[in-house]
C-alpha positions, 0 to 999 in steps of 0.5 A: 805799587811801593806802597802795596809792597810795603804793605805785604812786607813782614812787620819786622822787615819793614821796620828794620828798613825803615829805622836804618841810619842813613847818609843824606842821599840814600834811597829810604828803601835801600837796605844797608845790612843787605846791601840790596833794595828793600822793594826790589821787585817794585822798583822805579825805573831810574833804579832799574837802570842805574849801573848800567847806563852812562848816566847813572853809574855805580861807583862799585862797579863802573865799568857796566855803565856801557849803556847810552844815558836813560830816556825815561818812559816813567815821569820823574816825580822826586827822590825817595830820600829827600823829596818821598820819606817814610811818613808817605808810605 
């Protein structure tokens, strides 16, 4: 699904997300001009939960972290800033 999105995204779009300076750690689809997801809509389900699980706060805004930690329905794969890069998509 992220790769059909990426796909389907504007050629200059994708470019812009995809060149971005970023900390070590950052998500590689996470778009920092914006401050939003750059596949929002395709997102995995950790990124779904993350604020609002006890597990998975943000520091911007903990106090939406009210949720029980995440039980996954999805099996975890990686990361997508260290163990998925741009050259597998």
């Amino acid at each position: 699904m992220i790769s059909k999105k990426l796909k389907a995204l504007p050629t200059k779009l994708r470019d812009n997300l995809k060149n971005q300076p970023r900390l070590f750690g950052t998500c590689i689809f996470y778009d920092m001009q914006k401050d939003q997801c750059g596949i929002h809509s395709v997102r995995p389900e950790v990124c779904r939960g993350f604020g609002y699980h006890k597990d998975l706060v943000c520091f911007r805004k903990p106090e939406l972290a009210t949720k029980e930690p995440l039980t996954f329905k999805e099996k975890p794969i990686g990361y997508l800033s260290i163990d998925f890069t741009w050259k597998h998509f």
